[in-house]
mmJSON file of the N, C-alpha and C atoms, coordinates in Angstrom:
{"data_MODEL":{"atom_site":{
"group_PDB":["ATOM","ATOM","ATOM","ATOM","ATOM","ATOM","ATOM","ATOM","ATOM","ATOM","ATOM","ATOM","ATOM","ATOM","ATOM","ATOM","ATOM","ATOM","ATOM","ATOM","ATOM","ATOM","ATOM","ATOM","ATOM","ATOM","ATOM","ATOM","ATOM","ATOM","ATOM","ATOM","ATOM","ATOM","ATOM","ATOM","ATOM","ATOM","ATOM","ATOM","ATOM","ATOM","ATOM","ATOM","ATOM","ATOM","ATOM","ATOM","ATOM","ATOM","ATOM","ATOM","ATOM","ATOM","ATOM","ATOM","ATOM","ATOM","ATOM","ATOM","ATOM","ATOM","ATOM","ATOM","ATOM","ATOM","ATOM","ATOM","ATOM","ATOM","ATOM","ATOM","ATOM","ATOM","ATOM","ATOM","ATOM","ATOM","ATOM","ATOM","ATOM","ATOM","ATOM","ATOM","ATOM","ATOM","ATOM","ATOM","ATOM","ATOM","ATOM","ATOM","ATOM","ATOM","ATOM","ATOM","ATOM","ATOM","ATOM","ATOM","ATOM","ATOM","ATOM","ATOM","ATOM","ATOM","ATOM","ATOM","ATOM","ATOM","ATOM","ATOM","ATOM","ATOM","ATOM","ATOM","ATOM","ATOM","ATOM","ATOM","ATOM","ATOM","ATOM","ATOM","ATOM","ATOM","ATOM","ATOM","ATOM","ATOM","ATOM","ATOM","ATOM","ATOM","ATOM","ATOM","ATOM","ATOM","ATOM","ATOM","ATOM","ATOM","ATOM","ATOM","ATOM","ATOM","ATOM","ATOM","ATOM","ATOM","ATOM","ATOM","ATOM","ATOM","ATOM","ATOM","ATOM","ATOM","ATOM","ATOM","ATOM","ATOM","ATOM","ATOM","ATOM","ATOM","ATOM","ATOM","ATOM","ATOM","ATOM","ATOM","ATOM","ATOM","ATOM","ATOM","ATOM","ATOM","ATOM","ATOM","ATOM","ATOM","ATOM","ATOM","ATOM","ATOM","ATOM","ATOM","ATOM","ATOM","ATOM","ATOM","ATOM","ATOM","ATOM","ATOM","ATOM","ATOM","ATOM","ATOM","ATOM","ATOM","ATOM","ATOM","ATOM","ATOM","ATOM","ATOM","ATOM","ATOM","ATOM","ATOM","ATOM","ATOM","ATOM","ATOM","ATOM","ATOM","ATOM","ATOM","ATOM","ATOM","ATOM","ATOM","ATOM","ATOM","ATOM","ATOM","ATOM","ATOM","ATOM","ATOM","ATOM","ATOM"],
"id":[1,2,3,4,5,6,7,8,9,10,11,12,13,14,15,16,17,18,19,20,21,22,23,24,25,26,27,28,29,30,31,32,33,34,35,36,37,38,39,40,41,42,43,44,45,46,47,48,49,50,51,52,53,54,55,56,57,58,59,60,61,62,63,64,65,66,67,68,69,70,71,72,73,74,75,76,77,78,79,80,81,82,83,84,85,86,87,88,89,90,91,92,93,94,95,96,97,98,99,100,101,102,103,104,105,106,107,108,109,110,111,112,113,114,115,116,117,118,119,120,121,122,123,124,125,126,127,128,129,130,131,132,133,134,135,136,137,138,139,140,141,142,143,144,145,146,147,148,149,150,151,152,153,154,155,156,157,158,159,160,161,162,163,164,165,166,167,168,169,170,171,172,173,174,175,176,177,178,179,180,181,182,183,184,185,186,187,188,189,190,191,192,193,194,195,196,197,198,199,200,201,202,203,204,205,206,207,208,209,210,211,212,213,214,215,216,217,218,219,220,221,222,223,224,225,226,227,228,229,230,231,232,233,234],
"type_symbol":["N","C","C","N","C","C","N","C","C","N","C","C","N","C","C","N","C","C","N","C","C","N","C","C","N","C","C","N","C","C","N","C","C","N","C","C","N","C","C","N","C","C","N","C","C","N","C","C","N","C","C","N","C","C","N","C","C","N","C","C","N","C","C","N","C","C","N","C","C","N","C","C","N","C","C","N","C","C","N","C","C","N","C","C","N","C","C","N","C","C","N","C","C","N","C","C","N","C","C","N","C","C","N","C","C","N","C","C","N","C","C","N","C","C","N","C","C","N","C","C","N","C","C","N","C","C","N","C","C","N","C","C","N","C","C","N","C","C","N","C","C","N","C","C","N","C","C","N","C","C","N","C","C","N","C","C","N","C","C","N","C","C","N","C","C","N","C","C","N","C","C","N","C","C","N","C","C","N","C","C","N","C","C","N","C","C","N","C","C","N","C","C","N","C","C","N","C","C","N","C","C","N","C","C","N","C","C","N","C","C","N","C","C","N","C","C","N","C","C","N","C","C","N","C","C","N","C","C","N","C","C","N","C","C"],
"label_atom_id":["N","CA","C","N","CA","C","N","CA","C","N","CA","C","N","CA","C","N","CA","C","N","CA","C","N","CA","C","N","CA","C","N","CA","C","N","CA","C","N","CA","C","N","CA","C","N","CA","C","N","CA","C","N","CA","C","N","CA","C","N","CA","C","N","CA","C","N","CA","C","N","CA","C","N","CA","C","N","CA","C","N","CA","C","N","CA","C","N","CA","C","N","CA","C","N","CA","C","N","CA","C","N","CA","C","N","CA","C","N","CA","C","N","CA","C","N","CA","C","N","CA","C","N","CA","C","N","CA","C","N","CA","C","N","CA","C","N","CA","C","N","CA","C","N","CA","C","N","CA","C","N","CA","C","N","CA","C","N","CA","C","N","CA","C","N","CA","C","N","CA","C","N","CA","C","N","CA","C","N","CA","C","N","CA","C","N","CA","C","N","CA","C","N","CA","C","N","CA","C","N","CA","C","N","CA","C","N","CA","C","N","CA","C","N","CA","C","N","CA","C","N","CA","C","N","CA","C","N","CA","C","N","CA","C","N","CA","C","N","CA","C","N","CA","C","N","CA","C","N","CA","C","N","CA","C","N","CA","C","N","CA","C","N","CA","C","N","CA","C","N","CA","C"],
"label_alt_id":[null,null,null,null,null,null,null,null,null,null,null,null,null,null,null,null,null,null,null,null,null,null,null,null,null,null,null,null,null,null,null,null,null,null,null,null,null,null,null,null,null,null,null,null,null,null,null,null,null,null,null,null,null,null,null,null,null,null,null,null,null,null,null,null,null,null,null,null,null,null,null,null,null,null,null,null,null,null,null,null,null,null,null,null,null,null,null,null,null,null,null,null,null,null,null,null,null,null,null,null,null,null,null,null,null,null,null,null,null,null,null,null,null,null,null,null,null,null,null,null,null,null,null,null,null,null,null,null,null,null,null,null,null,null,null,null,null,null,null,null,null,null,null,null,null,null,null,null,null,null,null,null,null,null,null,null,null,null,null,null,null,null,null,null,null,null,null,null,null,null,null,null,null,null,null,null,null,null,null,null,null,null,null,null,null,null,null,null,null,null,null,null,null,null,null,null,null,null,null,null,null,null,null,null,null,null,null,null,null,null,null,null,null,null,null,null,null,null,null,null,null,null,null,null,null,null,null,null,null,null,null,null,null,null],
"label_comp_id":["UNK","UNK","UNK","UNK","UNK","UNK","UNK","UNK","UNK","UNK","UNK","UNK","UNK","UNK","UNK","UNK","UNK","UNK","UNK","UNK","UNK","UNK","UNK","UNK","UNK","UNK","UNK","UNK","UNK","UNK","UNK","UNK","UNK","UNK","UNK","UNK","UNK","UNK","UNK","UNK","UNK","UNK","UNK","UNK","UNK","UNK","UNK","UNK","UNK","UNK","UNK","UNK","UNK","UNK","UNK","UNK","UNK","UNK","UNK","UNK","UNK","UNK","UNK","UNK","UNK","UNK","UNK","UNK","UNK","UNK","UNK","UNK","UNK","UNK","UNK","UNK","UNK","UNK","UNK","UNK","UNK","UNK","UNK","UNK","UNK","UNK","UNK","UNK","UNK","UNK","UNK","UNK","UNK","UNK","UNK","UNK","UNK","UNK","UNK","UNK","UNK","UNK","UNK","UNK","UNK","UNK","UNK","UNK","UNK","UNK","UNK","UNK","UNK","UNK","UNK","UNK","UNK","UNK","UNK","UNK","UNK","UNK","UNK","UNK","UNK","UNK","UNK","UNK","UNK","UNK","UNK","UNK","UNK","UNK","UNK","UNK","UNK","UNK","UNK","UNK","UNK","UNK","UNK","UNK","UNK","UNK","UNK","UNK","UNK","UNK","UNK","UNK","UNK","UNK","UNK","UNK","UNK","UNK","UNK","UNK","UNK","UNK","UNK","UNK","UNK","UNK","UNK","UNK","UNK","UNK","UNK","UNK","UNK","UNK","UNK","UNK","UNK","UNK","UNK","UNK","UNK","UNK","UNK","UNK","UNK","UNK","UNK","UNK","UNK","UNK","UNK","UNK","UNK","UNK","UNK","UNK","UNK","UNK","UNK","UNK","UNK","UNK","UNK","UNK","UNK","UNK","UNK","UNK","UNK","UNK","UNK","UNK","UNK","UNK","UNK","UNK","UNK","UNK","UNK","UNK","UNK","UNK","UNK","UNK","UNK","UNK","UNK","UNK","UNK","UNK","UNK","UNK","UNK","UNK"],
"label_asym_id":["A","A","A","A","A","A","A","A","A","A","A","A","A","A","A","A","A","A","A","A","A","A","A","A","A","A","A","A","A","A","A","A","A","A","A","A","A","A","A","A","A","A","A","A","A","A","A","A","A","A","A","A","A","A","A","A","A","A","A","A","A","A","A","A","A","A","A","A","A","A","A","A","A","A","A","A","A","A","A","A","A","A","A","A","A","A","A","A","A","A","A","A","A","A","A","A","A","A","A","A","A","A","A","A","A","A","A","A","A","A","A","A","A","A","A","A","A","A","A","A","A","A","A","A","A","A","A","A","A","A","A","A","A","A","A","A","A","A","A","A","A","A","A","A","A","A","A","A","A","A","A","A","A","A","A","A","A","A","A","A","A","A","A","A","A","A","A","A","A","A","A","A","A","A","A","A","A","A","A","A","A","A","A","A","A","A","A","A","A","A","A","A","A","A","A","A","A","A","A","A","A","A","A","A","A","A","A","A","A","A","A","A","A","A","A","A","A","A","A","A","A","A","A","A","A","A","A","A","A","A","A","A","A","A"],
"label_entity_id":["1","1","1","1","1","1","1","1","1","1","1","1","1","1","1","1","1","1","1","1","1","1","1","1","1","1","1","1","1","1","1","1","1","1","1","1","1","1","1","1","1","1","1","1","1","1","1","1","1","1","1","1","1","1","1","1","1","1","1","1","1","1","1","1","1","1","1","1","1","1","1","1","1","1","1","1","1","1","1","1","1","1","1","1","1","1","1","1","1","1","1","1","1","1","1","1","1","1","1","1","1","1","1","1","1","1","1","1","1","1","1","1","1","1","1","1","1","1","1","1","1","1","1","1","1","1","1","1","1","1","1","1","1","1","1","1","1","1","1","1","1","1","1","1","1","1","1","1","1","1","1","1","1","1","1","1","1","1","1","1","1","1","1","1","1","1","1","1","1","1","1","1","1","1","1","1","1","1","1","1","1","1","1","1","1","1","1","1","1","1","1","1","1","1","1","1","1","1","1","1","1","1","1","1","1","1","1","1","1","1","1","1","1","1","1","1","1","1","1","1","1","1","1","1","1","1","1","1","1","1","1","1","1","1"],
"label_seq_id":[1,1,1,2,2,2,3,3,3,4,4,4,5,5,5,6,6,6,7,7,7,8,8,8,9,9,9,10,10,10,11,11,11,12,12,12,13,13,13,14,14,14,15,15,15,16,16,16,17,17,17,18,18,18,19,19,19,20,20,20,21,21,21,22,22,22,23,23,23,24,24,24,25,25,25,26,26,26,27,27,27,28,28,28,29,29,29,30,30,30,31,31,31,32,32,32,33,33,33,34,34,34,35,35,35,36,36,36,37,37,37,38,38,38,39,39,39,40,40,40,41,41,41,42,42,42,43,43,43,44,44,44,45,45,45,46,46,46,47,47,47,48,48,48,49,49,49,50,50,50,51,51,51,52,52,52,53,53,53,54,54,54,55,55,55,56,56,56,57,57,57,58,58,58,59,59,59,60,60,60,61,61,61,62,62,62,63,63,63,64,64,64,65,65,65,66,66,66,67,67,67,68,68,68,69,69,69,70,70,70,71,71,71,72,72,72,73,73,73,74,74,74,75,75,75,76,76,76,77,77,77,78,78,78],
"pdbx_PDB_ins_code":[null,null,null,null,null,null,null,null,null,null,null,null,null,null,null,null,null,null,null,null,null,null,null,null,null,null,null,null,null,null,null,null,null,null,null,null,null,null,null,null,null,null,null,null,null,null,null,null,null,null,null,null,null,null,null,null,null,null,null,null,null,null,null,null,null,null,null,null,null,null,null,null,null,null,null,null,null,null,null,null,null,null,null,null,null,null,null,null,null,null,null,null,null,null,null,null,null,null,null,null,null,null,null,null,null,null,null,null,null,null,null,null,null,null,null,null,null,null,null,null,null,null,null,null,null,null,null,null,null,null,null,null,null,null,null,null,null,null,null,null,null,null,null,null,null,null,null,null,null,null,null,null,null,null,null,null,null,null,null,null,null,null,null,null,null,null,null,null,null,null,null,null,null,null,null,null,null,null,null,null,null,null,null,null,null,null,null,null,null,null,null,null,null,null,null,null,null,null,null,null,null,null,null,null,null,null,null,null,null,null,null,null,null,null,null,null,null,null,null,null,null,null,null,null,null,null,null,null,null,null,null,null,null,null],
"Cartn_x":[0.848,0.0,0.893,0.685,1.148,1.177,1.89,1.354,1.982,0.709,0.361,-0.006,1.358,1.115,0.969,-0.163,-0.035,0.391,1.357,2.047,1.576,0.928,0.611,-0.899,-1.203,-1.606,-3.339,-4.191,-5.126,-5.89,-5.1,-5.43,-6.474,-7.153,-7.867,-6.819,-5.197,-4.654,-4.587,-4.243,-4.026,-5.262,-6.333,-7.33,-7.816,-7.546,-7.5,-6.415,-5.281,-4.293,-4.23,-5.333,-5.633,-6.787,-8.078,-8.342,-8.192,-7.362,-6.056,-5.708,-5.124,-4.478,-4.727,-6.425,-7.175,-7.77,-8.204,-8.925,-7.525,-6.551,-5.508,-5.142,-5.129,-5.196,-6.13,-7.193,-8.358,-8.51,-8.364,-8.249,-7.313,-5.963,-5.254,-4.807,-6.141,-6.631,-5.68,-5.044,-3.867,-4.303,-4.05,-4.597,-3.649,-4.33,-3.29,-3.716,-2.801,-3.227,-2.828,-4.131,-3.722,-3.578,-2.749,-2.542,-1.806,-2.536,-2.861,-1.249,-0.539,0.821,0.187,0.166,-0.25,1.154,1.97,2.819,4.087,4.681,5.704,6.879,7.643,8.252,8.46,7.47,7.367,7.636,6.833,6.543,8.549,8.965,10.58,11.222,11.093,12.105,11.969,11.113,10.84,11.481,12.188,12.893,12.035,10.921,9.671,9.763,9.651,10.339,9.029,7.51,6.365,5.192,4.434,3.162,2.075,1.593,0.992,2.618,2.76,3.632,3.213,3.749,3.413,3.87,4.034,4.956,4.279,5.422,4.661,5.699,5.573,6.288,7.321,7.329,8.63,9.018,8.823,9.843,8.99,9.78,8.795,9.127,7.563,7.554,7.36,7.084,6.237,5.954,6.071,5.827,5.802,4.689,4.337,3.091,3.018,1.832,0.772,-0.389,-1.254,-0.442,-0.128,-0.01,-1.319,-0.814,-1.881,-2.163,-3.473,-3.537,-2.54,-2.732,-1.382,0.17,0.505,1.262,1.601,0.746,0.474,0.705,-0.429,-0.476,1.243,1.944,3.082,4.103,3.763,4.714,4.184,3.176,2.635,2.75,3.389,3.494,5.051,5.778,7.367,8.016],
"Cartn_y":[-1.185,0.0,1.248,2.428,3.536,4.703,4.846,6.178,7.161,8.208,9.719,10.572,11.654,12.547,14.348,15.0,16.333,16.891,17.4,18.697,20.196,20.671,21.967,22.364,23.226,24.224,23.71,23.588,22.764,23.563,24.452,25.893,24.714,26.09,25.532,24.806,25.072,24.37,23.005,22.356,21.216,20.715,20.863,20.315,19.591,20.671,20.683,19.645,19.256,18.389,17.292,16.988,15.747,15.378,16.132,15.504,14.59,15.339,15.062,13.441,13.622,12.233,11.176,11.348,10.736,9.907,10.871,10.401,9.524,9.75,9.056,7.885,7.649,6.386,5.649,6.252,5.391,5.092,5.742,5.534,4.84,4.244,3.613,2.24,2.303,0.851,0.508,1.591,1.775,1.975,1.146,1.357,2.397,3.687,4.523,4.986,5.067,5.613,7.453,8.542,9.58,10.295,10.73,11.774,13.106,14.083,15.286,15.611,16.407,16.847,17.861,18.694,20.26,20.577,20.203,20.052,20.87,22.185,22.602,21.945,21.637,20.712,19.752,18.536,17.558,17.971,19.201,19.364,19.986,20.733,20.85,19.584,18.91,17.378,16.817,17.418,16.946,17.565,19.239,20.176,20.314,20.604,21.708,23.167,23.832,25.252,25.886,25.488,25.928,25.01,25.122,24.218,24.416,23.708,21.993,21.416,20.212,19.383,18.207,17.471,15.879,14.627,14.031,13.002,11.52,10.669,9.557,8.554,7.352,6.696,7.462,8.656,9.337,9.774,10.521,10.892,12.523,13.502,14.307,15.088,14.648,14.53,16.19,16.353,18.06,18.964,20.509,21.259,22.609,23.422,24.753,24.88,23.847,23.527,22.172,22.502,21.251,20.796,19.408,18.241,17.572,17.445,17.321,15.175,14.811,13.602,12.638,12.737,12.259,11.761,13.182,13.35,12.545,12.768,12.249,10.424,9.938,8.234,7.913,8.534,8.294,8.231,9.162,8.969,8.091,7.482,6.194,5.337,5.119,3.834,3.682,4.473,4.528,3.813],
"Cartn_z":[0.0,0.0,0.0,-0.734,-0.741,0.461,0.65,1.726,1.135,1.255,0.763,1.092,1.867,2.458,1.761,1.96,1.878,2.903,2.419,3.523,3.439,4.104,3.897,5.596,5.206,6.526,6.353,5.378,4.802,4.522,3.775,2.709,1.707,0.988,-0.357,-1.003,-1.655,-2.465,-1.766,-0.43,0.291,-0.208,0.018,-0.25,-1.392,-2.615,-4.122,-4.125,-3.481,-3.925,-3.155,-2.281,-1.303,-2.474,-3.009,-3.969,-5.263,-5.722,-7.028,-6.797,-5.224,-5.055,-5.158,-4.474,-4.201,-5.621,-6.32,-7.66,-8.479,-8.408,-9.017,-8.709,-7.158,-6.553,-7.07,-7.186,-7.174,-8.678,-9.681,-11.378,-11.413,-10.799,-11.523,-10.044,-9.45,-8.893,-7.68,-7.564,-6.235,-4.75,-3.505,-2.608,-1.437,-1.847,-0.943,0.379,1.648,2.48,2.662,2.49,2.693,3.715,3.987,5.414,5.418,6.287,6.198,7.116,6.603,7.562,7.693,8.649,9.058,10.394,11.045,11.874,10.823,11.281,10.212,10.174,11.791,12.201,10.745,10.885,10.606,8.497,8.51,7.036,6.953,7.576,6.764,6.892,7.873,7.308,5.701,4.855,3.531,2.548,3.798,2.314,1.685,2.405,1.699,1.136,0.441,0.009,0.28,-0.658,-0.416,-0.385,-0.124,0.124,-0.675,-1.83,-0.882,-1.443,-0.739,-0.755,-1.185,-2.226,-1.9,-1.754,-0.654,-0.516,-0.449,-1.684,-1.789,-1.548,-0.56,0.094,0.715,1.688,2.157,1.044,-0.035,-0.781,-1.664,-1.514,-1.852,-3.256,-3.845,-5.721,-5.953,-5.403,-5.736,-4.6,-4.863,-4.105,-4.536,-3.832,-4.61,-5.365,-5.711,-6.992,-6.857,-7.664,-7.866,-9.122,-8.79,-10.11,-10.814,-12.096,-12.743,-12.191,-12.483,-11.925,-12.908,-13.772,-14.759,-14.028,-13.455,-12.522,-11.825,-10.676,-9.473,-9.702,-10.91,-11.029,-11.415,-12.27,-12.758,-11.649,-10.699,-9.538,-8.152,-8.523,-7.301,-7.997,-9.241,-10.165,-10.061,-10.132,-9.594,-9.198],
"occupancy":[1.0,1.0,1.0,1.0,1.0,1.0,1.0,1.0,1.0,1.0,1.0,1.0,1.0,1.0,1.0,1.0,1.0,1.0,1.0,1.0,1.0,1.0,1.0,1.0,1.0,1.0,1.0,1.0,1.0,1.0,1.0,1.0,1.0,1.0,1.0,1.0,1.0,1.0,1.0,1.0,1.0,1.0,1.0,1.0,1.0,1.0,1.0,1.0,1.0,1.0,1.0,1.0,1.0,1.0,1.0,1.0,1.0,1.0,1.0,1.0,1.0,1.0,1.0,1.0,1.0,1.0,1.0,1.0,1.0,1.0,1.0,1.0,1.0,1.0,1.0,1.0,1.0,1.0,1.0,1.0,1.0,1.0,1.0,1.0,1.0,1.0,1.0,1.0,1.0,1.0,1.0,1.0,1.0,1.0,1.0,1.0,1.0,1.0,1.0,1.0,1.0,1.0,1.0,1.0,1.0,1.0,1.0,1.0,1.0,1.0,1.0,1.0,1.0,1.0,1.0,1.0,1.0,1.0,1.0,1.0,1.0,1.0,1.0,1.0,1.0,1.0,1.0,1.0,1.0,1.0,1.0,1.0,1.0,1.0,1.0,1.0,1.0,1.0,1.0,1.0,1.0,1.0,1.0,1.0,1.0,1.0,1.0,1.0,1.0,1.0,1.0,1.0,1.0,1.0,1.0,1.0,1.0,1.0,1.0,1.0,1.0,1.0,1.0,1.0,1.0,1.0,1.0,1.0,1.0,1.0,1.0,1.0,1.0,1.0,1.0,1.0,1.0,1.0,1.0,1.0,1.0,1.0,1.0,1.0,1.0,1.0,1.0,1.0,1.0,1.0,1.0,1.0,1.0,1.0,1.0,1.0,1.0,1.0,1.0,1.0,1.0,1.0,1.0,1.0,1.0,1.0,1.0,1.0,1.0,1.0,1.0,1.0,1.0,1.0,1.0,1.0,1.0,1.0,1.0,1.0,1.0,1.0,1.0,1.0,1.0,1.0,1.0,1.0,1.0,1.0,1.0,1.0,1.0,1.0],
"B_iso_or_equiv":[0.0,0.0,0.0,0.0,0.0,0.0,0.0,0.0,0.0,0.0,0.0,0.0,0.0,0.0,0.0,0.0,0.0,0.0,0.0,0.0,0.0,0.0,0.0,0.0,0.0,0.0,0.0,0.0,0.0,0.0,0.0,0.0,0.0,0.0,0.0,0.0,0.0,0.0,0.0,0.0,0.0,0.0,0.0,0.0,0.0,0.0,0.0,0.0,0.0,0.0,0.0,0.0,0.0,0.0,0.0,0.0,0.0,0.0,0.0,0.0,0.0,0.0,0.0,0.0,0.0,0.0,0.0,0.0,0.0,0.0,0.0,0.0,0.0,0.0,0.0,0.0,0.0,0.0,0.0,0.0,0.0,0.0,0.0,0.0,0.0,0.0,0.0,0.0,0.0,0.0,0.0,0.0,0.0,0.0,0.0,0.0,0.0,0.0,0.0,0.0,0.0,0.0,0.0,0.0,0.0,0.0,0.0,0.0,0.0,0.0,0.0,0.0,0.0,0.0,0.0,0.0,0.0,0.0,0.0,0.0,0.0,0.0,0.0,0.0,0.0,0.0,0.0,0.0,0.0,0.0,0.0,0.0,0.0,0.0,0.0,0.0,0.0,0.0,0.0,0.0,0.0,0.0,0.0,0.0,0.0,0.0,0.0,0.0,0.0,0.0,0.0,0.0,0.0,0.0,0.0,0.0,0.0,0.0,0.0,0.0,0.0,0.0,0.0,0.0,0.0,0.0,0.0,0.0,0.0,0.0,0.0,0.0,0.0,0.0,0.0,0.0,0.0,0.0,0.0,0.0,0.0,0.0,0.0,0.0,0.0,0.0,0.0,0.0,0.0,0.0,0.0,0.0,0.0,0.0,0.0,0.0,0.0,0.0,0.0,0.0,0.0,0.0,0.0,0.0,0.0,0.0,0.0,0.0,0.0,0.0,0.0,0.0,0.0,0.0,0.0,0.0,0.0,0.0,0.0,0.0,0.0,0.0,0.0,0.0,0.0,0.0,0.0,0.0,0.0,0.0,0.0,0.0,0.0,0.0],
"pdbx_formal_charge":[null,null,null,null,null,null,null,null,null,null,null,null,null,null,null,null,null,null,null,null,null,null,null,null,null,null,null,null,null,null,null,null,null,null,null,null,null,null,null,null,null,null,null,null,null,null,null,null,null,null,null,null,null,null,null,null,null,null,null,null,null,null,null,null,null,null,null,null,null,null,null,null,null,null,null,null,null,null,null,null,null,null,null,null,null,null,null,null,null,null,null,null,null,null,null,null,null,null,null,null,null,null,null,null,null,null,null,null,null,null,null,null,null,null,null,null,null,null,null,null,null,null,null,null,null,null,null,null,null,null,null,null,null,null,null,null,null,null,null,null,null,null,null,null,null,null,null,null,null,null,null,null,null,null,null,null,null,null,null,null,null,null,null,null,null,null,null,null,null,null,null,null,null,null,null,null,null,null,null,null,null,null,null,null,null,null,null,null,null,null,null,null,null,null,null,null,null,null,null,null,null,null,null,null,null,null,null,null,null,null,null,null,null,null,null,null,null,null,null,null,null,null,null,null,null,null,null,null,null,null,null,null,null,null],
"auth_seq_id":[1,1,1,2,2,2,3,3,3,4,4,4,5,5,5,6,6,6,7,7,7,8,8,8,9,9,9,10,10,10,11,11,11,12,12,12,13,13,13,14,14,14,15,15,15,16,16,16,17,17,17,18,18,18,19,19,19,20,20,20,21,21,21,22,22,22,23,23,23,24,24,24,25,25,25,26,26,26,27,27,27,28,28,28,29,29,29,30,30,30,31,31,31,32,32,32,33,33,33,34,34,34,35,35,35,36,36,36,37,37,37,38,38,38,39,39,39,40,40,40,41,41,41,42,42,42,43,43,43,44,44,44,45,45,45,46,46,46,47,47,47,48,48,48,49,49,49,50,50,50,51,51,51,52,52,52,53,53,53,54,54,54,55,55,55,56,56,56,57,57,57,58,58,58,59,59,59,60,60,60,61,61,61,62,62,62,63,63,63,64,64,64,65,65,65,66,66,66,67,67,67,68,68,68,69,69,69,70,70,70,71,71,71,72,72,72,73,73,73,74,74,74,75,75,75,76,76,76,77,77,77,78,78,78],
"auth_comp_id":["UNK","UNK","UNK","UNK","UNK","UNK","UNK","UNK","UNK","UNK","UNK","UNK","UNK","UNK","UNK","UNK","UNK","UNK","UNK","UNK","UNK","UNK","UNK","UNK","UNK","UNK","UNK","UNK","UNK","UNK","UNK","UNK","UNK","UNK","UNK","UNK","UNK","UNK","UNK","UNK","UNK","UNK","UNK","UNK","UNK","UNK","UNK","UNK","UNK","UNK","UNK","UNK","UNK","UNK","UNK","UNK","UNK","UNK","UNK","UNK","UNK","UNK","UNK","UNK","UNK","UNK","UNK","UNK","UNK","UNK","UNK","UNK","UNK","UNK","UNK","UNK","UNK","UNK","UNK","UNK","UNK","UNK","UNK","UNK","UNK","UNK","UNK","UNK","UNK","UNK","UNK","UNK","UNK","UNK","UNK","UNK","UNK","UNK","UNK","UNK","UNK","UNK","UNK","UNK","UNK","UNK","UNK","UNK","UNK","UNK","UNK","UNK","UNK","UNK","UNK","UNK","UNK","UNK","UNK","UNK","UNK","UNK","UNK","UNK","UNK","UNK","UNK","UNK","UNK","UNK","UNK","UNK","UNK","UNK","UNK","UNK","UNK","UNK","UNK","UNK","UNK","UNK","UNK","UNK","UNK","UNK","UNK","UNK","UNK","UNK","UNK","UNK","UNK","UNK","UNK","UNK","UNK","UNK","UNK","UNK","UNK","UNK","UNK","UNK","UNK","UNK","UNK","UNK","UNK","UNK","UNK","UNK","UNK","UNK","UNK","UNK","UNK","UNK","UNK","UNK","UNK","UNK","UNK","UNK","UNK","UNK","UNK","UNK","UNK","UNK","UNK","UNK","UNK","UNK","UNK","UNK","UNK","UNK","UNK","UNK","UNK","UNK","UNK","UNK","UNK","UNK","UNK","UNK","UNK","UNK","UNK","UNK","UNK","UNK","UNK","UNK","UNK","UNK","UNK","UNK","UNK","UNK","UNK","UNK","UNK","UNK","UNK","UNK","UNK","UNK","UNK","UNK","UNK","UNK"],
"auth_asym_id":["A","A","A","A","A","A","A","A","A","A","A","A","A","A","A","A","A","A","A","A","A","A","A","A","A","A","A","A","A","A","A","A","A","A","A","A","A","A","A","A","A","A","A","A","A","A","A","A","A","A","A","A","A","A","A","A","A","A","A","A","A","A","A","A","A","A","A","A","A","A","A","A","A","A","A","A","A","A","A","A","A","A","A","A","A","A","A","A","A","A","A","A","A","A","A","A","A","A","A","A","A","A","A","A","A","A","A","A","A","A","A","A","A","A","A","A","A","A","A","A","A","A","A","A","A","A","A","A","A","A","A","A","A","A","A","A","A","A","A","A","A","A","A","A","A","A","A","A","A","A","A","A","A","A","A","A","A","A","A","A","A","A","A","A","A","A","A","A","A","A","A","A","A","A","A","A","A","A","A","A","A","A","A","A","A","A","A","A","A","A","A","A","A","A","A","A","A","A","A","A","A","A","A","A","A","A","A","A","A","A","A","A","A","A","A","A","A","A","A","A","A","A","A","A","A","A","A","A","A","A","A","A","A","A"],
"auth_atom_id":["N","CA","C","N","CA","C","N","CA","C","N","CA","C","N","CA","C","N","CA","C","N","CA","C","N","CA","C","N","CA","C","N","CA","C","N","CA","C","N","CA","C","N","CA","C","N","CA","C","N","CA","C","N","CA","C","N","CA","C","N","CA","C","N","CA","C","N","CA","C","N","CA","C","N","CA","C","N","CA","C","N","CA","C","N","CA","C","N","CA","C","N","CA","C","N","CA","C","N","CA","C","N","CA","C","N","CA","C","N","CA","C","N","CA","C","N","CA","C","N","CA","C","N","CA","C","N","CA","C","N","CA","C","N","CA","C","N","CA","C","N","CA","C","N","CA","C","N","CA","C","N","CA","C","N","CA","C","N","CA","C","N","CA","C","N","CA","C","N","CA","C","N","CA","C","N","CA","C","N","CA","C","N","CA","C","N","CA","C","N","CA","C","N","CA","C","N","CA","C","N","CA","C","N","CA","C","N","CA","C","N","CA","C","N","CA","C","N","CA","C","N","CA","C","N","CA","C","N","CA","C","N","CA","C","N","CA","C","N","CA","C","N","CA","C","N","CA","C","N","CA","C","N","CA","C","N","CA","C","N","CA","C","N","CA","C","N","CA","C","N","CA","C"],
"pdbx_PDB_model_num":[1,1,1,1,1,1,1,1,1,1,1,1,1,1,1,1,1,1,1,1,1,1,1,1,1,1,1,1,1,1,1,1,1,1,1,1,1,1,1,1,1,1,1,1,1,1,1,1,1,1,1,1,1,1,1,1,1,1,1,1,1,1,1,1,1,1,1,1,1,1,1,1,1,1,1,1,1,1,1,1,1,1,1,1,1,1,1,1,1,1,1,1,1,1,1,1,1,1,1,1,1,1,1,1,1,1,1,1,1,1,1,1,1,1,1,1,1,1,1,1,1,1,1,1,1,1,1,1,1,1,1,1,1,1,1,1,1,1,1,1,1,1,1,1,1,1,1,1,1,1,1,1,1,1,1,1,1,1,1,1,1,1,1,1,1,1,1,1,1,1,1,1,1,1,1,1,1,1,1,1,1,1,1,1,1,1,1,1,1,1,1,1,1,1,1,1,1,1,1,1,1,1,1,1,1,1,1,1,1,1,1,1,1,1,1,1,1,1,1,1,1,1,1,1,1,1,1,1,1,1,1,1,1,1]
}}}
């Protein structure tokens, strides 16, 4: 199983990009677990620059921006 964290404060963009994730997991039949980082602490151990953030298995694919779901499946297929 995947784990899939948004990093961010759970602004409109966090949200918009907890969606994203979500629908991608689920279109390309992947069972992910998502979880919400809101802790800043926790969010710079990722070498976060800006938020939303997104980290998939510990490893962080994107930040600053919504990824397109395209995106997102290509890097939980990895």
């Amino acid at each position: 199983m995947l784990t899939v964290k948004i990093l961010g404060s759970g602004c409109a963009n966090c949200k918009k990009l907890e969606a994203v994730a979500r629908e991608a997991a689920t279109s390309a039949g992947l069972e992910a677990e998502i979880v919400k980082v809101t802790d800043m602490k926790a969010m710079l151990a990722y070498d976060l620059l800006s938020t939303p953030g997104l980290v998939i298995n510990d490893k962080l694919v994107c930040s600053g921006r919504i990824p397109t779901q395209a995106e997102v499946r290509q890097w939980m297929a990895a």
